[in-house]
C-alpha positions in Angstrom: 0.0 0.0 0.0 1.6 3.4 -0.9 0.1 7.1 -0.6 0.7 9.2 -3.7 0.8 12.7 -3.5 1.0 15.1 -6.2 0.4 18.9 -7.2 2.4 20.7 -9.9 5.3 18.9 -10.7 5.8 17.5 -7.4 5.1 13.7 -6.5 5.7 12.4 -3.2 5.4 8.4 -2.4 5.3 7.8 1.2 5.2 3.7 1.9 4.0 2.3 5.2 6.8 0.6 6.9 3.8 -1.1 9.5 0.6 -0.7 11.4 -0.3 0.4 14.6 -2.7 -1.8 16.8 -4.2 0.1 19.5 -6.4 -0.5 22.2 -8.0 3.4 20.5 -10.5 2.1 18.4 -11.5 5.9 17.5 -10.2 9.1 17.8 -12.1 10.0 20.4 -10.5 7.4 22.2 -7.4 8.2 22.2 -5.4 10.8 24.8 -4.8 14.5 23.2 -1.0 13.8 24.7 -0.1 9.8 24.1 3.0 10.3 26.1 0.7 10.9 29.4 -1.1 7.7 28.3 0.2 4.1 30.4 -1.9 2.2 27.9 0.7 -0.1 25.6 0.5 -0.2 21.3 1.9 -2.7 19.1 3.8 -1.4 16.3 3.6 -4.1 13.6 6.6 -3.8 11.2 5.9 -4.9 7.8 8.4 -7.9 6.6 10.1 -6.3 3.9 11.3 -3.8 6.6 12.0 -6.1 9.5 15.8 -5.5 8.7 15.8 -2.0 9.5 15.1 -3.4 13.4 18.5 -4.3 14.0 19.8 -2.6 17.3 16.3 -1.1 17.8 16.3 -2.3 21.2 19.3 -0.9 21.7 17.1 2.6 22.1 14.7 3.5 25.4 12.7 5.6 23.1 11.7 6.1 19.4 10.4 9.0 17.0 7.1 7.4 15.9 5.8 8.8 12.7 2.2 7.9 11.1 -0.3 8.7 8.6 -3.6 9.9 10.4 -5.6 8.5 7.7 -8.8 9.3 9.8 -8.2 13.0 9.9 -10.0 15.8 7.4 -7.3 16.8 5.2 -9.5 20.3 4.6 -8.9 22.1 7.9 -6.7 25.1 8.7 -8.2 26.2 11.4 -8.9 24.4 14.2 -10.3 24.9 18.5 -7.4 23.0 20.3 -8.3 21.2 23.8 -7.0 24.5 25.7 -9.4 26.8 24.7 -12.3 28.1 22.6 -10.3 30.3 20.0 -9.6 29.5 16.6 -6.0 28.2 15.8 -4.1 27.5 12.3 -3.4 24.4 12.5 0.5 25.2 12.0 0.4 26.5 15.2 -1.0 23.8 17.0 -0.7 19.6 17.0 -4.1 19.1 16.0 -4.4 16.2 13.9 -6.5 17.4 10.7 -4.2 19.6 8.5 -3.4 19.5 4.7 -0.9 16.7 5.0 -1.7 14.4 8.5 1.1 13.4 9.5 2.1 13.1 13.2 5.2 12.1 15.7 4.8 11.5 19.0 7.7 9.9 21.2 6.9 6.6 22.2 8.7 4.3 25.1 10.1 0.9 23.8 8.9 -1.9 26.1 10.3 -4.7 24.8 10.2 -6.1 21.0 8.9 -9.7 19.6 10.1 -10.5 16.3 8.5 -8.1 14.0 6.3 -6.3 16.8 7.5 -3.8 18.3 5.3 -3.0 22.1 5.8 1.0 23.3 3.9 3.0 25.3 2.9 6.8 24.5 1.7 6.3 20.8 -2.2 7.8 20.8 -2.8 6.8 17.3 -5.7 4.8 16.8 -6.4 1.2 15.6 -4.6 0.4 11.8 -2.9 3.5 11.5 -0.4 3.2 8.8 3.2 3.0 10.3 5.5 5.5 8.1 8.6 5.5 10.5 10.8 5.2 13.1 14.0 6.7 14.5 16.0 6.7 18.2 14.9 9.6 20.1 18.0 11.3 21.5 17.5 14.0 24.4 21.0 15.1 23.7 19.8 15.5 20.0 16.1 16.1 19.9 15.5 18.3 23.2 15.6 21.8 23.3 15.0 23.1 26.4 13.4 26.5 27.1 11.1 26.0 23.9 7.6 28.1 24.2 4.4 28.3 22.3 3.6 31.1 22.7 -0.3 31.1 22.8 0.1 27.5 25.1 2.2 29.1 27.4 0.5 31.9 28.2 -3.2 30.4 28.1 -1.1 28.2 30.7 -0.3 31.3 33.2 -3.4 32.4 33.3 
């Protein structure tokens, strides 16, 4: 299965490297935040991509990237779970947007052949898998990062 994407001269393939299986059999099941979630996903790896596992487990954490293929693909605005005004939905993690595409960081429990069981993924049952990579806090963390509009709907 493969999403084609094109506009102008542009084409962009993005495969599924797996599926998620979730105990969120909707969106509205699932947490806004994943990563405050205890509740433990399956990431299926396909088997032509099994390969790429090697020293997987050698990482606490992963970058966990999917295709929300429930989500409208028409919205740029959206209300976020903080408040009543209207956001673009650049500015904020809201999952319907032009292109659907999410991350979250996700906690590697332990791995079973092609399976891979993590906590902190909120994406919902058969969401296609599009990839993985080792979450680094030396790397990925920034710290002092604001949103501006988050961080001061927080103070209030």
């Amino acid at each position: 299965m493969a999403f084609f994407i094109s506009k102008g001269v542009t084409k962009i393939e993005l495969v599924p490297i797996g599926m998620i299986h979730s105990p969120y059999l909707t969106p509205g099941d699932a947490p806004n935040q994943g990563r405050f979630s205890e509740k433990q996903v399956e990431l299926e790896i396909y088997p032509d991509y099994v390969e790429g596992l090697k020293d997987i487990d050698k990482s606490t954490h992963l970058i966990v990237n999917v295709w929300l293929h429930l989500a409208k693909r028409d919205v740029l605005q959206t209300k976020t779970p903080f408040g009543p005004e209207l956001r673009g939905v650049f500015a904020c993690r809201a999952p319907s947007r032009p292109n659907p595409i999410a991350f979250c960081v996700a906690k590697i429990l332990r791995r079973e052949g092609n399976r891979l069981v993590v906590q902190g993924v909120e994406a919902v049952e058969g969401t296609p898998l599009l990839d993985l990579k080792p979450y680094s806090s030396d790397l990925d963390s920034i710290t002092g990062i604001k949103i501006g509009w988050f961080n001061k709907k927080k103070e209030d």
